[in-house]
C-alpha positions as CSV (number, residue, x, y, z in Angstrom):
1,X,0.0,0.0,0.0
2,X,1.6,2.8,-1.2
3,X,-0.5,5.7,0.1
4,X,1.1,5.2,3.8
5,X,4.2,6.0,2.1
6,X,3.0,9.0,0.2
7,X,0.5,10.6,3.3
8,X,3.8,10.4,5.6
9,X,5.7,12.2,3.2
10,X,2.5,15.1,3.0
11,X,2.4,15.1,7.4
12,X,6.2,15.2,7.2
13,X,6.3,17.9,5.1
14,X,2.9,19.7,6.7
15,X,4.5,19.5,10.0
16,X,8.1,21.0,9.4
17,X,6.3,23.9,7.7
18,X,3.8,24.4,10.7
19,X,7.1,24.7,12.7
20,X,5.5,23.3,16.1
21,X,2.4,25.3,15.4
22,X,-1.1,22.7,15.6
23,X,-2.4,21.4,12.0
24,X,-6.1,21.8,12.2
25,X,-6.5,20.8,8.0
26,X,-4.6,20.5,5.2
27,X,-6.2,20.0,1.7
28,X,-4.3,18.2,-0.7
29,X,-4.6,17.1,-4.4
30,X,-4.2,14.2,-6.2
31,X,-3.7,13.2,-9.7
32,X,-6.2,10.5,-10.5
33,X,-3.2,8.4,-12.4
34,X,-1.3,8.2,-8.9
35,X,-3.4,5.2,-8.1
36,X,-4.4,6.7,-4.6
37,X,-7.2,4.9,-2.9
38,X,-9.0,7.6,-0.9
39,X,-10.3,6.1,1.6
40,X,-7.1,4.4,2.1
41,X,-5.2,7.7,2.3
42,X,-7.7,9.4,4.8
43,X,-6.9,6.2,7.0
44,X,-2.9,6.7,6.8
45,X,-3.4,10.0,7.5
46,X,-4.8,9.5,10.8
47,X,-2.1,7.0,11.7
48,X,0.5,9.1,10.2
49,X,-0.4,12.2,12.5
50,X,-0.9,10.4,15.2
51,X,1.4,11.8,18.0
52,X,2.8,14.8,15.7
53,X,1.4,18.9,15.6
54,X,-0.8,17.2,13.1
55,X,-2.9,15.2,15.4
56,X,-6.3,15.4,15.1
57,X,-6.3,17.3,12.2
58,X,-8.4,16.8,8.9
59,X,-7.5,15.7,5.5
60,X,-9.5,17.3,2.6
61,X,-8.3,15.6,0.1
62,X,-9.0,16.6,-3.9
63,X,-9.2,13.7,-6.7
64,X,-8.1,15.5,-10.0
65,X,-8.9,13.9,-13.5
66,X,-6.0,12.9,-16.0
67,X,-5.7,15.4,-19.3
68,X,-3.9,14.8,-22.1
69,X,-3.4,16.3,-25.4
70,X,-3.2,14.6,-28.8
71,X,-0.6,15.5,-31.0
72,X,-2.5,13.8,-34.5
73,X,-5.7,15.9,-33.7
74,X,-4.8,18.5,-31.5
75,X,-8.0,17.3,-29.5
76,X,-7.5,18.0,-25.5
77,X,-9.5,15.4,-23.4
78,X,-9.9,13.7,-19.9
79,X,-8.1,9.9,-19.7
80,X,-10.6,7.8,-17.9
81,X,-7.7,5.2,-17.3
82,X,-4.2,5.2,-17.4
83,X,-4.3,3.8,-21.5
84,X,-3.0,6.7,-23.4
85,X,-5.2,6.9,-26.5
86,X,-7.2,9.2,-28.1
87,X,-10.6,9.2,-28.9
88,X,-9.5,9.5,-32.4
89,X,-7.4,6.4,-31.8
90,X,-3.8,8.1,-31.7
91,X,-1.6,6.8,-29.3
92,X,0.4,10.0,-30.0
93,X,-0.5,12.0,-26.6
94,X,0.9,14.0,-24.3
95,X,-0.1,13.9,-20.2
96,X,-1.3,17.0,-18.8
97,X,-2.8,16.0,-15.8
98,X,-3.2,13.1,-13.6
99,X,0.0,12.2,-11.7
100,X,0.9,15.1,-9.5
101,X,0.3,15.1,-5.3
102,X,0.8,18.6,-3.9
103,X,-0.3,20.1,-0.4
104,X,-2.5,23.1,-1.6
105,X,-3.3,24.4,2.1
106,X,-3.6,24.1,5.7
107,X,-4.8,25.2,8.6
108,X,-2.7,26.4,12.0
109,X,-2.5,28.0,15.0
């Protein structure tokens, strides 16, 4: 299970930058290609803060779609899996969207 990997990476991180201060929230996105199970990572969370500034605190957590753009058609669409074809049936495309994990806010005091 590799989201217990990833969400003590994001509390790691959350908590340096708090700098002792306590986490109330923190919101984080994820690209849909990162093969995060949501549920999954809002259970790691909790056992990932436990004991740390971010104890307690809440994960809002933000499931973005994959993009991609096809270079035969110029056509910009959403990936519903991680098979990289076009609707026009070029497997010439470029990924937008769908693998990044970034911590977009949180919440101290």
């Amino acid at each position: 299970m590799h989201e217990m990997a990833l969400t003590q990476s994001v509390v790691d991180a959350v908590c340096d930058h708090a700098g002792g201060r306590r986490v109330h929230s923190v919101r984080v996105e994820v690209g849909a290609l990162c093969a995060v199970v949501p549920d999954a990572m809002t259970f790691c969370f909790e056992l990932a803060c436990a004991g740390t500034a971010a104890d307690g605190a809440r994960l809002d957590l933000e499931v973005r779609p994959a993009t991609a753009y096809c270079r035969t058609c110029g056509e910009h669409f959403e990936l519903p899996d991680p098979i990289m074809l076009c609707p026009c049936g070029s497997a010439d495309v470029e990924l937008r969207t769908g693998r990044e994990l970034r911590i977009l806010s949180m919440e101290v005091s």
